[in-house]
MMTF fields as JSON, N, C-alpha, C and O atoms, coordinates in Angstrom:
{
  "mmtfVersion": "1.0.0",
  "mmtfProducer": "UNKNOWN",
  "numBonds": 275,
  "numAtoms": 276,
  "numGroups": 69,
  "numChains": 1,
  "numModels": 1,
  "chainsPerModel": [1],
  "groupsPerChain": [69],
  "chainIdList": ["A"],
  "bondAtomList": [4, 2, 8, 6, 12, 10, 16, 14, 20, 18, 24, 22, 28, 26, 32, 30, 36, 34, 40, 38, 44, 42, 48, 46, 52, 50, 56, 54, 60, 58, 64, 62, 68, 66, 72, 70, 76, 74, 80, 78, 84, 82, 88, 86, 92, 90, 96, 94, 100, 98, 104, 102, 108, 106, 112, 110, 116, 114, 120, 118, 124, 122, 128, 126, 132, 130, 136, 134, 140, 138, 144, 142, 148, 146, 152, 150, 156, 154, 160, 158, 164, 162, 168, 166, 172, 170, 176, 174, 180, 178, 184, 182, 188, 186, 192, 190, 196, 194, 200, 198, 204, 202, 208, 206, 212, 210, 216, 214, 220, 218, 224, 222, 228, 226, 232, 230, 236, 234, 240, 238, 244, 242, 248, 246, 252, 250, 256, 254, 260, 258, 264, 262, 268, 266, 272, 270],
  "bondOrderList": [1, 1, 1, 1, 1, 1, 1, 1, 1, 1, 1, 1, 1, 1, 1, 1, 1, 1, 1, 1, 1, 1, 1, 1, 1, 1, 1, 1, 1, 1, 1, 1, 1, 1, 1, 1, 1, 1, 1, 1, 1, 1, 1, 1, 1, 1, 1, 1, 1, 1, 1, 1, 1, 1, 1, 1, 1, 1, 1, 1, 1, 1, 1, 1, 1, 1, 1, 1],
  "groupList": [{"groupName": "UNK", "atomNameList": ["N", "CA", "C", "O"], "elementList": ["N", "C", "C", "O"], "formalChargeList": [0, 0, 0, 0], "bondAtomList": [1, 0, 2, 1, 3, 2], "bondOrderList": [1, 1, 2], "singleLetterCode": "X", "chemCompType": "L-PEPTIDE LINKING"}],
  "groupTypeList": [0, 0, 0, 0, 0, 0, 0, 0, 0, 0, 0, 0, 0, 0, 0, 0, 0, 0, 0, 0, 0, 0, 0, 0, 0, 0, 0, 0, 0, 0, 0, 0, 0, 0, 0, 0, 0, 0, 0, 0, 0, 0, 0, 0, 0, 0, 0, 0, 0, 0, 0, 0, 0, 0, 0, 0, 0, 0, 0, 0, 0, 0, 0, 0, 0, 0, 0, 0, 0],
  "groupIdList": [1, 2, 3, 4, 5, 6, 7, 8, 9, 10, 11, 12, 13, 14, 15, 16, 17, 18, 19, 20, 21, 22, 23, 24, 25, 26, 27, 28, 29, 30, 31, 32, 33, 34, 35, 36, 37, 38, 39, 40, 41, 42, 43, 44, 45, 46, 47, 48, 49, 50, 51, 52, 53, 54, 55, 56, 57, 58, 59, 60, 61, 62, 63, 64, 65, 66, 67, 68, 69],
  "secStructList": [7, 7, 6, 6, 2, 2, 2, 2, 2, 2, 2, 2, 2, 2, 2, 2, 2, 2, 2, 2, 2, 2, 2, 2, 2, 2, 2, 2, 6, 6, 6, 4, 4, 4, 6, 6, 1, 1, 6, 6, 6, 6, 6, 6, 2, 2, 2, 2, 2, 2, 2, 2, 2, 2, 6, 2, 2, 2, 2, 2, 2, 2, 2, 6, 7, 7, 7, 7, 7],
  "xCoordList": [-21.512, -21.727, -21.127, -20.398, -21.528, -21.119, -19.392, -18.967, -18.726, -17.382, -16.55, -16.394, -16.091, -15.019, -15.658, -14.93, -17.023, -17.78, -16.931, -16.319, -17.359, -16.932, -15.34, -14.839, -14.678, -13.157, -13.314, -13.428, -13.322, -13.724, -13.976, -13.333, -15.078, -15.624, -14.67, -14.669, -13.866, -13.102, -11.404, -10.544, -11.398, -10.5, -10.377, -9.349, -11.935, -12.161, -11.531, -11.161, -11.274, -10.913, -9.538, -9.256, -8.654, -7.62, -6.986, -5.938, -7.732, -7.747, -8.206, -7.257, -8.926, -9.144, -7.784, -7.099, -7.734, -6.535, -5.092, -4.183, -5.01, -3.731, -3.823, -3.088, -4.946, -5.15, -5.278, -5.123, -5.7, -5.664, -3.881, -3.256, -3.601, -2.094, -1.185, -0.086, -1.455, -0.823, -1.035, -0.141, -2.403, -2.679, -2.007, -1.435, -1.873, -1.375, 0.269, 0.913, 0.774, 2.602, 2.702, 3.658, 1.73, 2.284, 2.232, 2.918, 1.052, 1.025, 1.81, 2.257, 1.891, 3.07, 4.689, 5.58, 4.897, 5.906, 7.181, 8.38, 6.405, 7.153, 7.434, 8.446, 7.076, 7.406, 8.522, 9.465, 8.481, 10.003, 11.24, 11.837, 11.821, 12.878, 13.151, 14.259, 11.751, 11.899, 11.769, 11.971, 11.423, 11.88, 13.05, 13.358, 14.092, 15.099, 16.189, 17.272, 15.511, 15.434, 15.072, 13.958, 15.344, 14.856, 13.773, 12.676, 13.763, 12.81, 11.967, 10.944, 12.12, 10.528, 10.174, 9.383, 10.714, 9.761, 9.223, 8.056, 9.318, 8.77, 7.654, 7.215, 7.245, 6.679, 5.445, 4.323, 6.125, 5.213, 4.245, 3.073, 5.066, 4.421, 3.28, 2.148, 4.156, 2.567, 1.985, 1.793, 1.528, 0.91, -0.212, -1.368, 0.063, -0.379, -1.677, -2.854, -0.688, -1.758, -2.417, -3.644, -1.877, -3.071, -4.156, -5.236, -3.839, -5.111, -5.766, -6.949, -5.183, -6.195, -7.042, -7.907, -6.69, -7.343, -8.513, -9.702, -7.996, -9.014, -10.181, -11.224, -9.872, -10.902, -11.781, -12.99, -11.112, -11.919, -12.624, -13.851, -11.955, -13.206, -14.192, -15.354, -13.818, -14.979, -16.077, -16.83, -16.242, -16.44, -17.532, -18.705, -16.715, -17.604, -18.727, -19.859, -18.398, -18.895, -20.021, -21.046, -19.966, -21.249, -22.13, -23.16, -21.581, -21.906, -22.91, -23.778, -22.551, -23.189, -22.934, -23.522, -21.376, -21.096, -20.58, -20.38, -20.362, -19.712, -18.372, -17.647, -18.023, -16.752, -16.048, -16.593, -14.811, -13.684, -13.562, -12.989, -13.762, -13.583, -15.097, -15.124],
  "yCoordList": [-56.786, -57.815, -57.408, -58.007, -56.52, -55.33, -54.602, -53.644, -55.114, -54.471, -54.658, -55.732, -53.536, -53.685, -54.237, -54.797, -54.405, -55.015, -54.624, -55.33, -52.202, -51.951, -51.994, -52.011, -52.008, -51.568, -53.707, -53.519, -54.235, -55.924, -55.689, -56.218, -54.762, -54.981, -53.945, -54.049, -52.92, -52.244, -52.522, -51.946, -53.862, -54.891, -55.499, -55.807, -55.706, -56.348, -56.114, -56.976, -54.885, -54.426, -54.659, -55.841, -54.069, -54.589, -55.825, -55.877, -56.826, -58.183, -58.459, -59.067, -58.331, -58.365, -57.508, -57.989, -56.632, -55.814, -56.743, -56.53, -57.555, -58.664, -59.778, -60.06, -60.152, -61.631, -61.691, -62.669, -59.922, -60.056, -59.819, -60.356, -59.005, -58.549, -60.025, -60.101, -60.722, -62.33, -62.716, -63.39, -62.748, -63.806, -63.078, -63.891, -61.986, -61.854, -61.589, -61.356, -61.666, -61.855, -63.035, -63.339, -64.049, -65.173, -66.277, -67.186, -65.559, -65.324, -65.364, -66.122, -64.097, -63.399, -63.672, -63.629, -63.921, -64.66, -65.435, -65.161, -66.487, -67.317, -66.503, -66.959, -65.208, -64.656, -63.673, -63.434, -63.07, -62.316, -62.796, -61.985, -64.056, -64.615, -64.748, -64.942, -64.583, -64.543, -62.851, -62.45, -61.847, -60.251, -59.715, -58.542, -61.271, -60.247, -60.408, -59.901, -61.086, -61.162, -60.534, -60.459, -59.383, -58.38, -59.114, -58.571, -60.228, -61.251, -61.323, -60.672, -62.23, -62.48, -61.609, -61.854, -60.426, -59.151, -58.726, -59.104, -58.267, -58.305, -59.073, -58.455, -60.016, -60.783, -61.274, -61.626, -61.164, -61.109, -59.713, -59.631, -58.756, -57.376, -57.264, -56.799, -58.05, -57.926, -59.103, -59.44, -60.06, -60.979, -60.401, -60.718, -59.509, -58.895, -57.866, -57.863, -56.87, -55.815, -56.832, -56.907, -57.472, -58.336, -58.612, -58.312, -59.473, -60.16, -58.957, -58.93, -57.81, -56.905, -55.746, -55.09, -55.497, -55.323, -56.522, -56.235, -57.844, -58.596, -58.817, -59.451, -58.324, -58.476, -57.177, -57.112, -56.523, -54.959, -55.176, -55.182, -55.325, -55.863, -56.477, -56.073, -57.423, -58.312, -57.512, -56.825, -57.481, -56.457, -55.729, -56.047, -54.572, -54.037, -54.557, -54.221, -55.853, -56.236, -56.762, -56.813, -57.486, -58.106, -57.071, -57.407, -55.868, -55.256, -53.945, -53.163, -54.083, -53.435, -52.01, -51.38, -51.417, -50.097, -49.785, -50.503, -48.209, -47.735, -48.361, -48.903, -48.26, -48.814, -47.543, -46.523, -47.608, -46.675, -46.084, -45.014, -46.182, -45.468, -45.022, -44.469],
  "zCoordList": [16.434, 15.44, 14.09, 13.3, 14.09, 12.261, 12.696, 12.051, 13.63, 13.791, 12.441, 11.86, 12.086, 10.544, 9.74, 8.921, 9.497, 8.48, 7.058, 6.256, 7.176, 5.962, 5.562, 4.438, 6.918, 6.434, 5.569, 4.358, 5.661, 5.389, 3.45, 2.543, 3.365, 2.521, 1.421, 0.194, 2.261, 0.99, 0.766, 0.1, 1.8, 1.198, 0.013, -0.591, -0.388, -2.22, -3.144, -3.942, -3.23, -4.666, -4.204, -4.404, -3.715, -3.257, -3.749, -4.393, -3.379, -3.371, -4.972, -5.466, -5.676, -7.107, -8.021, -8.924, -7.646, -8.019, -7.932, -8.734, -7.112, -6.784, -8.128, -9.074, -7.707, -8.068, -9.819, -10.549, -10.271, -11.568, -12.178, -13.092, -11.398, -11.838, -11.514, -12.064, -10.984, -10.849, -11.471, -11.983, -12.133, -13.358, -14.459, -15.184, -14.818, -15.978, -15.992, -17.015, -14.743, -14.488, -14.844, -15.557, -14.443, -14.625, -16.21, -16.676, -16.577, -18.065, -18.996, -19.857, -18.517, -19.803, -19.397, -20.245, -18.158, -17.91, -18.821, -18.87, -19.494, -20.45, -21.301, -21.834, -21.96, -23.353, -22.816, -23.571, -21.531, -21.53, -22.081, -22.789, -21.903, -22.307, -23.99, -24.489, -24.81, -26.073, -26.334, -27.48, -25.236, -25.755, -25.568, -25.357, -25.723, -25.471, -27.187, -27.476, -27.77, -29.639, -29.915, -29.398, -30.902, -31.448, -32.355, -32.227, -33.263, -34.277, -33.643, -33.858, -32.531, -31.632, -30.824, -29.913, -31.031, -30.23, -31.391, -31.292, -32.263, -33.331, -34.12, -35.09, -33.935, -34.162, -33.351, -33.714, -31.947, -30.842, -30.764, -30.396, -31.193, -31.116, -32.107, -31.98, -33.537, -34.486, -34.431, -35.6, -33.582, -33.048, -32.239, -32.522, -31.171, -30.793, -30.999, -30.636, -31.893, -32.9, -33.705, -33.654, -34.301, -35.303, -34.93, -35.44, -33.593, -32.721, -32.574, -32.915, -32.08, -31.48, -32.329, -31.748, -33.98, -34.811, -35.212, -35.347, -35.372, -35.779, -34.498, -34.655, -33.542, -32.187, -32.737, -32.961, -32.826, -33.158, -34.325, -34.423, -35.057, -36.747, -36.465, -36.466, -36.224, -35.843, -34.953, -35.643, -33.977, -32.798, -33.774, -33.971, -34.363, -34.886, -35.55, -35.202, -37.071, -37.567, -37.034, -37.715, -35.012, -35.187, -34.224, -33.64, -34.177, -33.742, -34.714, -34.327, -35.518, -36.472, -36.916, -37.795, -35.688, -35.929, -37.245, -38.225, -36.986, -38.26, -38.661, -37.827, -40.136, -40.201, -40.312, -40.734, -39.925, -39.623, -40.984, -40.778, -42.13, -43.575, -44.285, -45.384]
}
């Protein structure tokens, strides 16, 4: 009844491991054709860091940690 139950079950990650790396090929997809401009790689790059400092500020802020200074 239980044949290959576990080999079944350590298929998962596997399978999560796909389906996330697809979603984000297919994503980011459209912006290759604008990295091949030195301007909009640039731009895209501090688009990027920006977002991901202001995620972190924030973050902290409602988080209540220390601030970095």
């Amino acid at each position: 009844m239980f044949d290959g139950f576990w080999d079944n079950v350590f298929r998962y990650p596997r399978y999560l491991v796909t389906i996330v790396l697809g979603l984000f090929l297919n994503t980011l997809e459209p912006l290759f054709p604008l990295l091949k401009r030195p301007v909009t790689l640039i731009a895209i790059l501090g688009l990027f860091v920006g977002g991901f400092f202001f995620l972190t500020f924030t973050l902290r802020a409602m988080l209540g940690l220390n601030t970095i200074m």
